[in-house]
C-alpha positions as CSV (number, residue, x, y, z in Angstrom):
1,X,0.0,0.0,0.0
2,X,1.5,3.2,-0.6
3,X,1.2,6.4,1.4
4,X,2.2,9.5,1.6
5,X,5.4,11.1,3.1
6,X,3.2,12.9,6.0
7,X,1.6,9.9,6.2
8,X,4.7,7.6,6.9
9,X,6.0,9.6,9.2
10,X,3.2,10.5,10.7
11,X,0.9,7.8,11.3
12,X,1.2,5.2,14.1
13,X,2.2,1.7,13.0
14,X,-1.3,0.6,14.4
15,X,-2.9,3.3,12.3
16,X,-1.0,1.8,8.7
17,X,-2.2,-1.8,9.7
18,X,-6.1,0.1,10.4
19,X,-5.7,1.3,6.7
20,X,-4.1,-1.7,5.1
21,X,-7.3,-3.5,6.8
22,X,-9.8,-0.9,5.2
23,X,-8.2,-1.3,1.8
24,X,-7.4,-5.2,1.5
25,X,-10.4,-6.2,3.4
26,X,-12.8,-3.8,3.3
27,X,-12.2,-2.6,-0.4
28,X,-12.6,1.3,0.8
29,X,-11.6,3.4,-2.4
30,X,-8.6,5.7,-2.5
31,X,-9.8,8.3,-1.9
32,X,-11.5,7.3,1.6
33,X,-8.4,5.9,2.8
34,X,-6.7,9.1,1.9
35,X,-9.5,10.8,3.8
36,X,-8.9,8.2,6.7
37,X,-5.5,8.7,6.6
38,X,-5.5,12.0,6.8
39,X,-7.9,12.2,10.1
40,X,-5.5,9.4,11.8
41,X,-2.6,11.9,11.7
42,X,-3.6,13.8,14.6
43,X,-4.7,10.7,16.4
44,X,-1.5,9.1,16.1
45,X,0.1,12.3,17.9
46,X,-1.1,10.9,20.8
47,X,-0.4,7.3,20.1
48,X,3.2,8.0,19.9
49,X,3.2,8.5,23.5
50,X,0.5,6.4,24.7
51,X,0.1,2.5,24.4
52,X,-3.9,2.1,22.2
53,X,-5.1,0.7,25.7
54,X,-3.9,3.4,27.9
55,X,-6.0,6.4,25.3
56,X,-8.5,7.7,27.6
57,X,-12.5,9.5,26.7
58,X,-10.0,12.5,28.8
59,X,-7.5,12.4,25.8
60,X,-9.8,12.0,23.0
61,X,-12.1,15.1,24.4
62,X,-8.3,17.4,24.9
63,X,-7.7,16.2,21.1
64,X,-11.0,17.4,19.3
65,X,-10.8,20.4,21.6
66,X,-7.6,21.1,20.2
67,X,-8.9,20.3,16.9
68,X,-11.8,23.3,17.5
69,X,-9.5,25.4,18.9
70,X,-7.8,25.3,15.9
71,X,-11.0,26.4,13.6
72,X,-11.9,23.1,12.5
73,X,-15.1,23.2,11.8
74,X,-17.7,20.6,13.2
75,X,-18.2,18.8,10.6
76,X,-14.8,17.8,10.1
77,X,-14.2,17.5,13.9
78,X,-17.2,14.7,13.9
79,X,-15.3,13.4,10.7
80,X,-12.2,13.2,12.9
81,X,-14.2,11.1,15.6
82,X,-15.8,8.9,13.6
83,X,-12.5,7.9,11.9
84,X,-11.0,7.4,15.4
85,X,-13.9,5.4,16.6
86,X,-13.8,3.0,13.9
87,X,-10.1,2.2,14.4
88,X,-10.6,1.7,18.2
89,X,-13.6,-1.0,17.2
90,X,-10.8,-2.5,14.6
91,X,-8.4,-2.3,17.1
92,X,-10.1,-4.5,19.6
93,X,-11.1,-6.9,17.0
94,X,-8.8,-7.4,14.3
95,X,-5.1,-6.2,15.9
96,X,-2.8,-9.3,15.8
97,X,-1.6,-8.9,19.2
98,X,-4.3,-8.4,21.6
99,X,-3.9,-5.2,23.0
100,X,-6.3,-4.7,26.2
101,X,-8.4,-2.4,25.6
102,X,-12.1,-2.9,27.2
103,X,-14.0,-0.1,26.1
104,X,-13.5,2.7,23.1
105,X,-13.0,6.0,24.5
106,X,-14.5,7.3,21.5
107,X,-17.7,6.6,22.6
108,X,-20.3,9.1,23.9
109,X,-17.8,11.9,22.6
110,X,-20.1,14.1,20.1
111,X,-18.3,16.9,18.0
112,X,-19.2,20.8,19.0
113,X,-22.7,21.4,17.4
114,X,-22.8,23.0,13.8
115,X,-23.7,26.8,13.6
116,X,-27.2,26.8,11.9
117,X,-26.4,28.7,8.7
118,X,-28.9,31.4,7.3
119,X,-31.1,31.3,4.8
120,X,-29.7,33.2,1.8
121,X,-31.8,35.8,0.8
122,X,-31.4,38.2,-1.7
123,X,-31.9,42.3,-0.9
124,X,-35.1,44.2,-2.0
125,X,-33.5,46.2,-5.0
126,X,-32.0,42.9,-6.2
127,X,-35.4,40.6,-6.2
128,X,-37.7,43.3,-7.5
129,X,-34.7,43.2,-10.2
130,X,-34.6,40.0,-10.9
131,X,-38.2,39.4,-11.5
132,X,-39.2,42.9,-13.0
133,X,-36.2,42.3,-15.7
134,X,-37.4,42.4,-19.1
135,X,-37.7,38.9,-20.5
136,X,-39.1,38.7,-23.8
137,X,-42.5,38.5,-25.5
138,X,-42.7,34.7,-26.1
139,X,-45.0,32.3,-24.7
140,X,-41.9,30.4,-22.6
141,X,-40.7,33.9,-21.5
142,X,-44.1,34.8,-20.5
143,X,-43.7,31.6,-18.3
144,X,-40.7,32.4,-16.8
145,X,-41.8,35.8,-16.0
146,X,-44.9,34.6,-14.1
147,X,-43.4,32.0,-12.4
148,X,-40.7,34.0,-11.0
149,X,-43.5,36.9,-10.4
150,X,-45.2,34.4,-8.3
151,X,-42.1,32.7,-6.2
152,X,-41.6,36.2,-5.0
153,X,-44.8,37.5,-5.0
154,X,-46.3,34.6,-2.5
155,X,-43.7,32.7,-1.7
156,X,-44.1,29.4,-2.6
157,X,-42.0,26.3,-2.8
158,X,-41.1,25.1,-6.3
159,X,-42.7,22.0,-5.4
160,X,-45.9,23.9,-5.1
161,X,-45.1,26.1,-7.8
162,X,-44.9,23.5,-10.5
163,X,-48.0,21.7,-9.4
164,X,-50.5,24.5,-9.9
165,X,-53.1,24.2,-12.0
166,X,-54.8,27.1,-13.9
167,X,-58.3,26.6,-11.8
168,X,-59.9,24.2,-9.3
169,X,-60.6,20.8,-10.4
170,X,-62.5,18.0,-8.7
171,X,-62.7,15.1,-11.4
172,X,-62.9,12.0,-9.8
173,X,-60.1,10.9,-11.8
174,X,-58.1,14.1,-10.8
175,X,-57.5,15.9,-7.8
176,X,-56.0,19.4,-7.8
177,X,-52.6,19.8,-5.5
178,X,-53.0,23.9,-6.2
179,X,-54.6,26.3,-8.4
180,X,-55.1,30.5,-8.9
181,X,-57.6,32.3,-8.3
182,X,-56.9,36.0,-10.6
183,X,-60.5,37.0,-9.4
184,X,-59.7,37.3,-5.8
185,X,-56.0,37.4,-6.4
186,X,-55.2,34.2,-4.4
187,X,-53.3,31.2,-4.5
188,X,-54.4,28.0,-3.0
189,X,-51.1,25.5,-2.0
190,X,-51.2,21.9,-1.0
191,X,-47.8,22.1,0.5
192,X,-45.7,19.6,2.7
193,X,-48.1,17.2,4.9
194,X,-51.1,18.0,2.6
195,X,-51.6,21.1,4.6
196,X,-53.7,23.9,2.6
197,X,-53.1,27.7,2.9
198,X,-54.6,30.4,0.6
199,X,-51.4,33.1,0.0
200,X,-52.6,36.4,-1.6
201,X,-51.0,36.9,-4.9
202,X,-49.2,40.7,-5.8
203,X,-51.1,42.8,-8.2
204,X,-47.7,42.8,-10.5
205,X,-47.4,39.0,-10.2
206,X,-51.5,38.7,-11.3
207,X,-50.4,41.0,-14.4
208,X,-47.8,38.6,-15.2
209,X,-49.7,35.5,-14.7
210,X,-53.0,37.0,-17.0
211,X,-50.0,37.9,-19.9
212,X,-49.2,34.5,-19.5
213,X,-52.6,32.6,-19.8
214,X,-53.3,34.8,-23.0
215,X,-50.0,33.0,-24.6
216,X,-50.5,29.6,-22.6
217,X,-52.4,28.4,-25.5
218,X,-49.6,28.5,-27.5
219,X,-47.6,25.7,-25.5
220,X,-50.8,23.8,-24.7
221,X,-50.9,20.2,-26.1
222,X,-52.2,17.3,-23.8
223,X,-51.6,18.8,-20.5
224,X,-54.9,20.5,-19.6
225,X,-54.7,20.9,-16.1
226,X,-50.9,22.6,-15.5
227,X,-50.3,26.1,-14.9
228,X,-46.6,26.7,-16.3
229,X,-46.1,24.4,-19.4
230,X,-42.7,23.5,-20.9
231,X,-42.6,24.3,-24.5
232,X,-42.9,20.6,-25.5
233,X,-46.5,21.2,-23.7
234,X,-45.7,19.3,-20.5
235,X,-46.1,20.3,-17.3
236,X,-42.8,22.4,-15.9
237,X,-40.6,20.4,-13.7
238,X,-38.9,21.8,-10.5
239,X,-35.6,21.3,-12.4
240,X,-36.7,23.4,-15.2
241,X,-37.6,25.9,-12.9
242,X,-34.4,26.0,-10.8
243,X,-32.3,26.0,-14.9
244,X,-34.3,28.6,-16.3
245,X,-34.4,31.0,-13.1
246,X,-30.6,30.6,-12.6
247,X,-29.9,31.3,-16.3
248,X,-32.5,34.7,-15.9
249,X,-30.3,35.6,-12.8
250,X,-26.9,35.5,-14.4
251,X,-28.6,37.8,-17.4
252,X,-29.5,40.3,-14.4
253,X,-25.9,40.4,-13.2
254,X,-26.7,39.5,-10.2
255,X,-23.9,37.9,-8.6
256,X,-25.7,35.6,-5.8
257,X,-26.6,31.8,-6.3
258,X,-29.9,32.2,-7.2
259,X,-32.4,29.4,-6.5
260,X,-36.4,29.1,-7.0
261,X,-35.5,28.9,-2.7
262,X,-33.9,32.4,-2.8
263,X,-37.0,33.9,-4.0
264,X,-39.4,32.2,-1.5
265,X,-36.1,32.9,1.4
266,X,-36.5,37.1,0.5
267,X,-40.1,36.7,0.2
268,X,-39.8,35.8,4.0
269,X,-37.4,38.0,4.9
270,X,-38.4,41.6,3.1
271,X,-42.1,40.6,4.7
272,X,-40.9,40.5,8.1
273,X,-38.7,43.6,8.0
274,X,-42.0,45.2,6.5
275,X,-44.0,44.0,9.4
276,X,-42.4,42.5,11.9
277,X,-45.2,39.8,12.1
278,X,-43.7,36.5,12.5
279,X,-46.8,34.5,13.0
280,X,-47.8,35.8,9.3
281,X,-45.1,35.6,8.2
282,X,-45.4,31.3,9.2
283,X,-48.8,31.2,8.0
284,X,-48.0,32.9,4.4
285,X,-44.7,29.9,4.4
286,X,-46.8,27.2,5.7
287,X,-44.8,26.4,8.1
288,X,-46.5,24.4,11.1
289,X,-43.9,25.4,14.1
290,X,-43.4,29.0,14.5
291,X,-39.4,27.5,15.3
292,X,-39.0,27.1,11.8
293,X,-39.8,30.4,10.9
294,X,-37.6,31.7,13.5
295,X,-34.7,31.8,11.2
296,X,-35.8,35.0,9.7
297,X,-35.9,36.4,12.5
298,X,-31.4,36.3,12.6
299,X,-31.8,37.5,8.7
300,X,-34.2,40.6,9.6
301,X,-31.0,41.4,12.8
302,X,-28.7,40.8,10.1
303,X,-30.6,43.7,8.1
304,X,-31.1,45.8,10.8
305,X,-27.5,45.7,12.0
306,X,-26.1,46.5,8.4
307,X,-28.2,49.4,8.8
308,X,-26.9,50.6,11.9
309,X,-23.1,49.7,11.3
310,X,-23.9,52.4,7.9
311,X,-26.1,54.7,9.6
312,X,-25.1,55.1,13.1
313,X,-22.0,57.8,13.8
314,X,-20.8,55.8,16.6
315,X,-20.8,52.9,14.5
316,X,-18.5,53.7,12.1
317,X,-14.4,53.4,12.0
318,X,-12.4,55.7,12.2
């Protein structure tokens, strides 16, 4: 097996059998044993100058400390004690001189928890933007323009998005998941858990939806039900959506990773710095624990204290 330099002078002997085992035996692929190899390093450290059976929990606790300490983030710290955890189990089954040890001290030790990251949301003058940007007077650019009108506008996942249909219908053959309502500018989403919610629809995203049904007929083939229609005349996919919507936002300049989530995360977000109404704010997401809406609460802080560190006097450097 070969290794590299840092790794043969590095590793403990123990830790090159552990790999030779994972590679021989266990038919791991390269580039996991060099991934292995690389989280044994800092293990061995500590094996240099203590026997396998003498490693306490104590030591392996100072270790992944030291590995925080050193900015590691948690997911590579947990990466570090999984590693570590599988060749203490090897250890006490598979070394070929039996080497004492009774219980793993890698057990019970969990890595430091993982910082939730934020939503990404983009900033007022960049959504408005982004779906107010000229697209074209074709029956798929019409489309586009609607759709993205309408992720904004009310917020919806692309999930619900795409299974909208252009009214209510209650075949017994068909059942509808979604569907518009121009006349009292509402939408009505089935979203996760079959849960219902009725989400208002903005008067510039109503324009752009009746511009669109004027041209729908264009693209319409078999699918009768479907809101937003591909041009072969199927009904739009999320992956379509997610394409089409990233390609619009690279025409716009705008620099961001932009998602069909983006637009439902600044929908959120610019309604609560609006309002301040989180309970809404759930209800208009359709989320059913006010904790999972709570995340926009950190992004409308976030605003807030960009405004004060540009605003405030005190607040700037000198």
């Amino acid at each position: 097996m070969t290794y590299t330099k840092k790794a043969k002078e590095g590793l403990h002997p123990q830790c090159l059998n552990f790999l030779a085992f994972l590679r021989d035996i266990r038919h791991y692929s390269p580039h996991t044993i060099k991934s292995y190899e690389s989280d044994l390093i800092s293990l061995s450290s500590l094996l240099q100058n203590t026997p396998p059976e003498k490693i306490s929990a104590l030591q392996i606790r100072k270790l992944a400390s030291h590995l925080h300490s050193q900015q590691l983030q948690a997911r590579s710290i947990a990466r570090h004690l999984s590693c570590w955890r599988s060749f203490f189990y090897w250890l006490t089954d598979h070394a070929t001189n039996h080497t004492g040890i009774k219980i793993n001290p890698v057990i019970g030790i969990k890595a430091p928890k993982r910082g939730k990251s934020l939503p990404k949301a983009l900033s007022v003058d960049e959504a408005v933007h982004l779906v107010d940007h000229a697209l074209g007077d074709s029956a798929s650019q019409a489309a586009d323009h609607a759709m993205f009108e309408l992720l904004y506008s009310s917020g919806l996942r692309v999930s619900e998005l795409v299974n909208l249909d252009v009214a209510y219908y209650s075949e017994t053959s068909y059942r509808s998941h979604g569907w518009i309502d121009l006349g009292e500018k509402m939408v009505h989403v089935t979203g996760k858990g079959n849960k219902v919610r009725e989400v208002p629809i903005g008067s510039q995203a109503a324009a752009a939806l009746s511009e669109w049904l004027k041209k729908r007929t264009i693209l319409l083939k078999t699918e009768k039900y479907a809101l937003f229609l591909t041009n072969r005349g199927t009904r739009m996919s999320t992956r379509s959506v997610q394409l089409r919507i990233k390609a619009h936002a690279k025409k716009c300049e705008i620099k961001s990773d932009v998602h069909p989530h983006v637009l439902r995360h600044s929908f959120a977000s610019h309604i609560l710095q609006s309002s301040g109404d989180l309970r809404a704010v759930q209800e208009l997401l359709g989320h059913s624990s006010l904790t999972s809406t709570q995340v926009y609460t950190a992004l409308d802080f976030q605003h807030l204290s960009q405004i004060y560190d540009t605003a405030h006097p005190r607040a700037k450097a000198k």
